[in-house]
Structure formats: structure tokens, C-alpha cells
C-alpha positions as CSV (number, residue, x, y, z in Angstrom):
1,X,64.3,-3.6,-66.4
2,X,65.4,-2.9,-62.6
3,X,67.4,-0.3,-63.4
4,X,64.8,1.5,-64.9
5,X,62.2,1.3,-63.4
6,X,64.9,2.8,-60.5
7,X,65.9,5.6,-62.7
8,X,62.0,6.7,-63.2
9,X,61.1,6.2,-59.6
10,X,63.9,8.9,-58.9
11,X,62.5,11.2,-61.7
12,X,59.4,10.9,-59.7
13,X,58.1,12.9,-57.3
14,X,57.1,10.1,-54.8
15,X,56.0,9.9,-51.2
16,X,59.6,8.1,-49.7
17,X,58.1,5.4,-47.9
18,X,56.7,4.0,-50.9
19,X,60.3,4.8,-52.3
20,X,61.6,2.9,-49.7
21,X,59.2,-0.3,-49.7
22,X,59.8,-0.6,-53.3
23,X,63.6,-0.9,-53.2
24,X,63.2,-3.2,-50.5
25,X,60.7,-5.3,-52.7
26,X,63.7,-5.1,-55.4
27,X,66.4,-5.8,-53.1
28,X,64.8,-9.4,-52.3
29,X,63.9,-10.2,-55.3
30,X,67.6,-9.6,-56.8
31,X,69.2,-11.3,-53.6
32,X,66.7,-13.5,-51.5
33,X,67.1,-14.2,-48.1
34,X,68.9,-17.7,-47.3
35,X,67.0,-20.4,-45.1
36,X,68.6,-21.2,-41.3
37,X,68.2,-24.4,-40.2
38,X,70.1,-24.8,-36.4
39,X,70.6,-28.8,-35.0
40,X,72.2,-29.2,-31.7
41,X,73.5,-32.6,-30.9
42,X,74.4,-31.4,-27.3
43,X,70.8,-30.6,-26.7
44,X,69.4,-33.7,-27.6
45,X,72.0,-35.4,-25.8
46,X,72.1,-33.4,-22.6
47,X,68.3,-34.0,-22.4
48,X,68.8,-37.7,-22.4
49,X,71.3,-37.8,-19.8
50,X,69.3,-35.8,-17.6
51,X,66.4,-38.6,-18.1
52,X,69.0,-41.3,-17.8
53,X,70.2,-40.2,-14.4
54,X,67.6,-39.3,-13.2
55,X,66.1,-43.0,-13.6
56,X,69.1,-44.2,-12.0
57,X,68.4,-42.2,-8.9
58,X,71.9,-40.4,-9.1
59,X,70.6,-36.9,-9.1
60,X,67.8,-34.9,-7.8
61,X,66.4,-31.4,-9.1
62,X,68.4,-30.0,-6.9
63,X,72.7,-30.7,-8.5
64,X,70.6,-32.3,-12.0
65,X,71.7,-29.4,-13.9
66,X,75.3,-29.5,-12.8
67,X,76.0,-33.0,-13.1
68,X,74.3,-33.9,-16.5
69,X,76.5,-30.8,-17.7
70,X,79.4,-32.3,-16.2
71,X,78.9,-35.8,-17.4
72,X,78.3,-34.4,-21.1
73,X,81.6,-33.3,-21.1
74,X,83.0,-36.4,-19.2
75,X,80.9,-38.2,-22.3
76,X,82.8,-35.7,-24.8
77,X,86.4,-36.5,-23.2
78,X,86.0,-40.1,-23.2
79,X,85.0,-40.7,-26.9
80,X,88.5,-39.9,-27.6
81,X,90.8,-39.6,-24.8
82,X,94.2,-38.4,-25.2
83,X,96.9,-37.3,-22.2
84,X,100.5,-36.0,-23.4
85,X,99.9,-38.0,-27.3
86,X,99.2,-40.9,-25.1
87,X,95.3,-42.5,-26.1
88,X,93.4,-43.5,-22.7
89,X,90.5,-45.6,-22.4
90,X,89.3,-44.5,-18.2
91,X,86.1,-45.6,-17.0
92,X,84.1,-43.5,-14.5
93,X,81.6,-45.2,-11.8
94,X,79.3,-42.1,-10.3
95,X,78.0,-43.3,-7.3
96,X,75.6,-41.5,-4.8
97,X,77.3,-42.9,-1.6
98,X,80.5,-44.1,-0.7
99,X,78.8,-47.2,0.9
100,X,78.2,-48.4,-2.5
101,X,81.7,-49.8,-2.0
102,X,80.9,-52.2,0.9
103,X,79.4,-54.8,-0.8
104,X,82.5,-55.1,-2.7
105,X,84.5,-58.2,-1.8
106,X,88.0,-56.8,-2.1
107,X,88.6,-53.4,-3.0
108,X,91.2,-50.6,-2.5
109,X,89.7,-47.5,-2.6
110,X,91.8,-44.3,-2.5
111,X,89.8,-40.7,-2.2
112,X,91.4,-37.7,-3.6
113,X,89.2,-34.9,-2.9
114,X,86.0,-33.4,-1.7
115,X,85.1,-30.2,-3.6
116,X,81.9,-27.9,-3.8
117,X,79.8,-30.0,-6.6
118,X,79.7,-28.0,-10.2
119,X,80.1,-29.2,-14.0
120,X,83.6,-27.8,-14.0
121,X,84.6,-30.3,-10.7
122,X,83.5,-33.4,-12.4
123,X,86.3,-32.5,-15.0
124,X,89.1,-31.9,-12.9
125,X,88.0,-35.6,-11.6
126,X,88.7,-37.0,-15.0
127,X,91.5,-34.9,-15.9
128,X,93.4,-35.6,-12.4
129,X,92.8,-39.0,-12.4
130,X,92.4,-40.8,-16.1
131,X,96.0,-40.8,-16.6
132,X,96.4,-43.0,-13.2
133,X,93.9,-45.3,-14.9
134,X,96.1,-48.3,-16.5
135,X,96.5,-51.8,-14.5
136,X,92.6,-52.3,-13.3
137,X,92.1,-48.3,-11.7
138,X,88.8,-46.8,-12.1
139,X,87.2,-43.0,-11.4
140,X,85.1,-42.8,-9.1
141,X,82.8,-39.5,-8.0
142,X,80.6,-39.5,-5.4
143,X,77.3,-37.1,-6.3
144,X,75.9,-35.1,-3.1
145,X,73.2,-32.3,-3.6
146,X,76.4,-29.4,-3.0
147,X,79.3,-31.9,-2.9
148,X,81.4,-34.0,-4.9
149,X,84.2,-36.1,-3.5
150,X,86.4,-38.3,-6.1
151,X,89.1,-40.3,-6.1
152,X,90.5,-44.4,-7.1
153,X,89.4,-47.5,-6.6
154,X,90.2,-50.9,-7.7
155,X,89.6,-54.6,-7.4
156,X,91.9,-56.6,-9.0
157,X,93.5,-58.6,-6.3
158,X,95.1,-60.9,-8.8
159,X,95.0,-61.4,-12.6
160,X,91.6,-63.3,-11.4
161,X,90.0,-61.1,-9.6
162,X,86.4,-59.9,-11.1
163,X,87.0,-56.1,-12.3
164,X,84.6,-53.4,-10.6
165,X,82.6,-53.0,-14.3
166,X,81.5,-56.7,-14.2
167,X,80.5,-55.5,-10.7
168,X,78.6,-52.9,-11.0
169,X,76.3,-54.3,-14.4
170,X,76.0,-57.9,-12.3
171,X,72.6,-58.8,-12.9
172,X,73.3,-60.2,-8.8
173,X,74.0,-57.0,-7.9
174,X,71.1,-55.7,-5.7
175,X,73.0,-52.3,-3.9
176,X,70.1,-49.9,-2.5
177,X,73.0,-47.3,-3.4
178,X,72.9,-45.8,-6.9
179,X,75.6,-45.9,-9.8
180,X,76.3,-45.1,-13.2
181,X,79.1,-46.7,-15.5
182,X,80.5,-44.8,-17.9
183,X,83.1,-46.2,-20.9
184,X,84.2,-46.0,-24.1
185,X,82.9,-49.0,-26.0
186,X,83.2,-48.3,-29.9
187,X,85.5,-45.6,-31.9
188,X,83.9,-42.1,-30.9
189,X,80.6,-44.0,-28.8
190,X,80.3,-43.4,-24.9
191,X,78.0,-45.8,-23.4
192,X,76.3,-45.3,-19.6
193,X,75.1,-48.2,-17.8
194,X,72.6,-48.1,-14.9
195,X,73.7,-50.1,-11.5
196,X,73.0,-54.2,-12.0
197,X,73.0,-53.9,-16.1
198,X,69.5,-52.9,-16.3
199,X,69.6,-49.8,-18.6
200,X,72.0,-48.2,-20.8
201,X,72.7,-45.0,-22.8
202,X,74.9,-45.5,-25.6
203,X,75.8,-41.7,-27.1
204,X,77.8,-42.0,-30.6
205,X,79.3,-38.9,-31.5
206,X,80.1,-39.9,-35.0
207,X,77.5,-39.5,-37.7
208,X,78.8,-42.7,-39.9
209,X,76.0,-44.6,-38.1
210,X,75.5,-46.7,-34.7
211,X,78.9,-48.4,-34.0
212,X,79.1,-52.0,-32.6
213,X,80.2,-52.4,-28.9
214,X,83.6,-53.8,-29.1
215,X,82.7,-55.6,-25.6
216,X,80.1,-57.9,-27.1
217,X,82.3,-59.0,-30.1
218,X,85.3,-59.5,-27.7
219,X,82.9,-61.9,-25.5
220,X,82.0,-63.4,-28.5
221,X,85.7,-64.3,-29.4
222,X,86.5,-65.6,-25.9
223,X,83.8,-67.7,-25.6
224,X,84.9,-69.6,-28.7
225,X,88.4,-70.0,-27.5
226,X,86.8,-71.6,-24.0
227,X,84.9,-73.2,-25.7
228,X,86.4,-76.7,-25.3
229,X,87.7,-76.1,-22.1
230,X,86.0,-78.5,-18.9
231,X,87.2,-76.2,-15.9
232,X,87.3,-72.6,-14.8
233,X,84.9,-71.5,-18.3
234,X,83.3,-67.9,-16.3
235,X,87.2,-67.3,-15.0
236,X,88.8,-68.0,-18.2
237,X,86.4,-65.5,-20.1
238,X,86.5,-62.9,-17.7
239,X,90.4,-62.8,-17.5
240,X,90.8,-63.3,-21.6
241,X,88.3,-60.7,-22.4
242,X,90.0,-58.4,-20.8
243,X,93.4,-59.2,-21.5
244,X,92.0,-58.8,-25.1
245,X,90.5,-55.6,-24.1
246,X,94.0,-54.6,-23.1
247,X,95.7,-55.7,-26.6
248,X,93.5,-54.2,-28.8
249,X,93.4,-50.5,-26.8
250,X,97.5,-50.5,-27.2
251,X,97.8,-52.3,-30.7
252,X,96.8,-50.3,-34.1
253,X,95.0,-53.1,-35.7
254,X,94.3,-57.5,-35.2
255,X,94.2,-60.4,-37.1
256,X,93.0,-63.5,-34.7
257,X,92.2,-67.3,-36.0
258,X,90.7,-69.9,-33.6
259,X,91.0,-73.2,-34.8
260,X,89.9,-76.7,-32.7
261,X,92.0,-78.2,-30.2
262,X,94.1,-80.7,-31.6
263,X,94.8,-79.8,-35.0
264,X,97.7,-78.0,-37.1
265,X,97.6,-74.6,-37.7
266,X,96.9,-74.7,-41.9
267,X,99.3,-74.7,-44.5
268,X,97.9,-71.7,-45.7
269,X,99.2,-69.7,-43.0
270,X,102.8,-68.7,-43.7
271,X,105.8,-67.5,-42.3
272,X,105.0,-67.3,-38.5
273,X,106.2,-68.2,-35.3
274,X,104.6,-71.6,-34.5
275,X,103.9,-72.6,-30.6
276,X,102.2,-75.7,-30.8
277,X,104.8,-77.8,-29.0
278,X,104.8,-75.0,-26.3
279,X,102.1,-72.8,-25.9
280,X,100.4,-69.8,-23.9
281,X,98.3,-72.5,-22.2
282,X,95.8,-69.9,-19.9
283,X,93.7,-72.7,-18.6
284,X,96.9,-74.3,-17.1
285,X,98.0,-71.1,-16.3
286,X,94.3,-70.5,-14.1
287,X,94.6,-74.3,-13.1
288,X,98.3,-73.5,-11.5
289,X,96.5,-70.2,-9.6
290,X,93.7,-72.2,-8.1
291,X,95.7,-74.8,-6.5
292,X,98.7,-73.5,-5.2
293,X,97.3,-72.5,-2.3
294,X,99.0,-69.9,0.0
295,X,102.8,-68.7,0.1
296,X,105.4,-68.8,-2.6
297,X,103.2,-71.1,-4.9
298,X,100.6,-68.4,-4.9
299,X,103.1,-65.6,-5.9
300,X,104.3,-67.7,-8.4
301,X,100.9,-68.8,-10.2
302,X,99.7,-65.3,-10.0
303,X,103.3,-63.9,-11.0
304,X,102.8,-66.4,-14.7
305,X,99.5,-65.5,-15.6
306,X,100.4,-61.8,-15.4
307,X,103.1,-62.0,-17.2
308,X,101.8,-64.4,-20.2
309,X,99.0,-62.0,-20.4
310,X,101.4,-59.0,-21.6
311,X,103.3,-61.5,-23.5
312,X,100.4,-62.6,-25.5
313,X,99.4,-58.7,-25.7
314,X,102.6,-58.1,-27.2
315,X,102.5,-61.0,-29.9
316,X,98.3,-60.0,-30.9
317,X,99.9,-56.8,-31.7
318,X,102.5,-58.0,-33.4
319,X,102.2,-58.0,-37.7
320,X,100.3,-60.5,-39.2
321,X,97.6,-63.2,-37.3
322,X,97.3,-64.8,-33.9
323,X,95.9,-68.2,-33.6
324,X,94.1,-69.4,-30.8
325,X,93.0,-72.5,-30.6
326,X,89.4,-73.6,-28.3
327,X,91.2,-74.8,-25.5
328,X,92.4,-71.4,-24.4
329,X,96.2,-72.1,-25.7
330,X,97.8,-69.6,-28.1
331,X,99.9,-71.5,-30.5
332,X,101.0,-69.2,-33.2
333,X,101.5,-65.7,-34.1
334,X,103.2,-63.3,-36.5
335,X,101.4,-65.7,-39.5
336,X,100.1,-64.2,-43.1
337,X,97.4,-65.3,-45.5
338,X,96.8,-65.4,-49.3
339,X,95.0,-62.3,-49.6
340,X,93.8,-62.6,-53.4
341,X,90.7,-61.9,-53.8
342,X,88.8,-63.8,-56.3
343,X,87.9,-61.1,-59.4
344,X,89.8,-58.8,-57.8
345,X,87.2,-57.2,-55.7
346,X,88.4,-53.6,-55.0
347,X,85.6,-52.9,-52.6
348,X,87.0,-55.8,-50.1
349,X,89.3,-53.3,-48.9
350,X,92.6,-52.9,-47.8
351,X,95.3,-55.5,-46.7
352,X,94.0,-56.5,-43.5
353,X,90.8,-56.6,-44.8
354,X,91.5,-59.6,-47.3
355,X,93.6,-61.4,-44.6
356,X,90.2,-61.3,-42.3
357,X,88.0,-62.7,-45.6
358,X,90.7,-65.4,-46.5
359,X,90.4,-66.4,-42.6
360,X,86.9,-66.5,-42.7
361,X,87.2,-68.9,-46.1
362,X,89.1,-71.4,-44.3
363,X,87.3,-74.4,-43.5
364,X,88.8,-74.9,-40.2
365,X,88.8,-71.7,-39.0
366,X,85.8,-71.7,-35.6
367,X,86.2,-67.8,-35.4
368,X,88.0,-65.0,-37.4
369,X,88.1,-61.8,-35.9
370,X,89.6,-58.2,-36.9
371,X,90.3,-55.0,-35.7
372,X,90.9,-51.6,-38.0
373,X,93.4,-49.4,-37.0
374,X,90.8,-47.0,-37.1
375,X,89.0,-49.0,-34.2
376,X,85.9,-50.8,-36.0
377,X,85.7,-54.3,-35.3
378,X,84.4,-57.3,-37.6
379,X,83.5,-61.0,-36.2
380,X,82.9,-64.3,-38.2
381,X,81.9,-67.5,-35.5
382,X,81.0,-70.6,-37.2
């Protein structure tokens, strides 16, 4: 019907712009035009940063554009960090003075350099210094209106000490200096906090939906396994969080089972490594640091609970599950579970998976706790 209606238009003797309107009628008709539709997650997220620091008091109009650029690509970086194949997890304190450091009670703070302040600087800051980052280090930038000076700093004196991110989100702290913290805290998620805790910005850059903070579950686990200690509880959960925090970065996937104080590890654990007659005891291990005083017995306390904290790193990520029990002891590892699920139920999952359900079905078990390889974490507290 097109075609001839083409063919008699040609015949015709007619005025060409009506010629020419009436192909074009044709021409969209036979192949219509298709629909754009444009969504720009950077957008929405650069306008939030820009709101979020600028309620922290970090930036003025003046450097606002430059550093919220520069922190979205910081943001970007850190949801998954890699250096040389090797997966990094650096945390980033932006401060607006240097003085923000004073109120610090022990703290070794190296700077590195003082550059003209643009979106490009703030990522040679991460790049020069993430990879220096292991063993308690944090990034720190200091944000002038035309200047930017970064560098190291941490504040770990001893396997005790209080780490500068409790620090900084301290409801006690009351600095007139302004900060924002900046870490990883789920697969592919980039939270911001605002100096003393107040606020925070969590950006996922994953659409499979809001991922938990691994920090909250971690403190959740922790707490159960002080939970029948007397002494030391806020120093105990403050160095097992993040030794736990440490494990789980290095490891590709954990099993963990707290059971009470005092009993056996179940029978329907097999096949591991049982420390019951001699375990990773951490309260003693804190105990030992708290008394010994000055000298060689201080070297020596501090000297154990460092080392017991990469042992028991080593042996969460290690096959099979850990067992903790609520007295802050480790007393097994390397341990498997009947898996079976009952009917077979292929949507449980995969290996590890079942383990975590069979631990949660025990009737002794106070917490059961998991981590994917692929980073999501799953918690069961009774």
C-alpha cells in the first residue's frame, strides 16, 4: 500500500515540500522513533555529598565543587579497592584542621604532602597512601579553601588502644573542628559519617538492594561472646570487633558458633580441632595487659594479645566453623555440621549456607554467624 501510494506521488506532478512532508510521514510510521530515558546515579549521588558535607561544615562554596567531586571518586575507589590483585579496605578521615588531632590521646601522625586543593589531589591521597593502610593506619586530608595537605595517622598504641574511627563517631566527642569518616561497610556500600556519630551517608553502588552494615552484625557477635565476662566488657568488644573485622576482610567466607561457658562443644560438630583444655582465652589475655604494669611484663602481655589475635584470624579462616564460647575463649575450630536439609530444600543454598541453618537449629547454639565469600553477612542471636 506504501509502495504505491510512493509510485503515484512520483507520477505526480507535486509541489516538493509536500513531497517531502509526506515521506517523512511514511518514514515514521514504517520505523518509529525509540523513547530515551537517561538516569545518572552519579548525579544523585554527587548532590547528596555536596549536602552531606556541607552539613558537616567541611566545605564552603568556595573548594565545594572540588572536593564533593573528589570524594565521589574516593566513594567509587573504596567500594571495591584493589592494589597489585591485593583487596584493601582504607578508611579516609577529612578533616578541616590539623588541630582536630589534639584532642587525641595518643596519636602518631605522619603528613605527606601539601598540594594546591582539586578533585584529582584527593586521589593521589588515596592512591599514595591506601596501600600503607594495614596494622591500624588511616588517610587523612586536611580540606582548606585552595589547599589540601594529607598524610598518616594512627592510634593504636597497643592491641588496646581505641582506633581513631571509634574516635571520631564517639558520641563524647565534642571537637569545634570538623570531620568526615569515610569506609567501606558492606560489599560495594561506602558509608560517610559526620564527626561525633551524629549523621551518616551510606551510598550502595549495587542495585541488588540496601546492604547490611557488616559493623553492626560484627558488634552484635562480640557482644555475645562477652557476654558472660565480669571485667574489661567495652575493652574486650572493641579489641574482638576488630580483630573480627581483620579476619573476615582477609578470609573468603566464616562459619562462627558461640555456645555458653562451661559446656562441650556438641556432638554434632565433627572432625575439628578441639581447644577446650587450652584455649584462646582474650579476657585473660586483656587481664595479663592491664596488670603488668611497666617494663618487660608490659612487652610481654601486649606481645600475646597480638599475636593470639592473628592466630585466631588464621584459624576463623580456616575450613569449616569456629566456636566461641561467651566468656571470650575460643575453643574449637576447623569443625563441620550435618548439612541435610529437611525435604531437600534447594533454595537454602549452597554449602555454607546449610552449615549456618544447621547452627542456627542447634539448641545450644547463643549465636551463629556467617559470612559469603561474596561478602554478605547473616546473624542468628538467641
Amino acid at each position: 500500500m506504501i509502495c504505491v501510494v510512493f509510485v503515484k506521488l512520483l507520477s505526480m506532478k507535486i509541489n516538493h515540500r509536500i513531497f517531502s512532508s509526506t515521506i517523512r510521514y511514511f518514514y515514521k510510521r514504517l520505523f518509529p522513533s525509540k523513547s530515551k530515558r537517561y538516569l545518572s546515579l552519579r548525579d544523585n549521588a554527587l548532590s547528596s555529598v555536596s549536602a552531606f558535607l556541607m552539613k558537616a561544615g567541611l566545605v564552603s562554596e568556595g573548594n565545594r565543587e572540588e572536593v564533593t567531586n573528589g570524594v565521589i571518586q574516593i566513594v567509587n575507589s573504596l567500594s571495591d579497592y584493589y592494589e597489585e590483585d591485593n583487596k584493601l579496605y582504607p578508611e579516609v578521615v577529612l578533616i578541616d584542621n590539623l588541630e582536630y588531632f589534639d584532642s587525641l590521646p595518643v596519636k602518631l601522625v605522619k603528613k605527606f604532602q601539601t598540594s594546591p586543593l582539586s578533585s584529582s589531589e584527593l586521589c593521589v591521597a588515596l592512591k599514595m597512601c591506601a596501600p600503607m593502610t594495614s596494622a591500624g593506619w588511616h588517610i587523612f586530608m586536611e580540606i582548606k579553601t585552595g589547599t589540601i595537605t594529607w598524610g598518616v595517622i594512627t592510634t593504636l598504641l597497643s592491641e588496646t588502644s581505641i582506633p581513631l574511627g571509634y574516635e571520631v563517631l564517639s558520641d563524647r566527642n565534642d571537637n569545634p573542628y570538623s570531620a568526615v569518616y569515610i569506609r567501606n561497610t558492606a560489599e560495594k556500600t561506602v558509608t560517610l559519617y559526620q564527626n561525633g556519630g551524629h549523621d551518616y551517608l551510606e551510598i550502595s553502588l549495587t542495585l541488588d538492594g540496601q546492604q547490611k552494615d557488616g559493623g553492626d552484625q560484627l558488634l552484635q557477635l562480640c557482644k555475645v561472646i562477652i557476654s558472660n565476662c565480669q571485667e574489661y566488657q567495652e575493652d574486650l568488644r572493641i579489641y574482638l570487633t576488630r580483630m573480627m573485622d581483620t579476619a573476615l576482610k582477609t578470609g573468603h567466607g566464616n562459619l562462627i558458633l558461640v555456645i555458653d561457658s562451661g559446656i562441650e562443644i556438641p556432638e554434632e560438630l565433627k572432625k575439628g580441632v578441639n581447644l577446650i583444655d587450652s584455649p584462646i582465652d582474650f579476657l585473660q589475655a586483656l587481664s595479663n595487659v592491664r596488670n603488668a604494669g611497666n617494663g618487660k611484663d608490659m612487652v610481654r602481655a601486649n606481645f600475646e594479645m597480638h599475636n593470639i589475635a592473628n592466630l585466631a584470624c588464621s584459624m576463623m579462616n580456616h575450613d569449616g566453623i569456629t566456636v566461641f564460647n561467651t566468656s571470650a575463649q575460643l575453643i574449637g575450630y576447623h569443625y563441620i555440621i550435618e548439612n541435610k536439609v529437611e525435604g531437600e530444600d534447594k533454595s537454602i543454598g549452597g554449602s555454607r549456607t546449610k552449615a549456618y541453618e544447621a547452627m542456627k537449629g542447634l539448641s545450644i547454639a547463643k549465636c551463629a554467624f556467617m559470612k559469603k565469600q561474596e561478602g554478605e553477612i547473616n546473624i542468628y542471636c538467641r
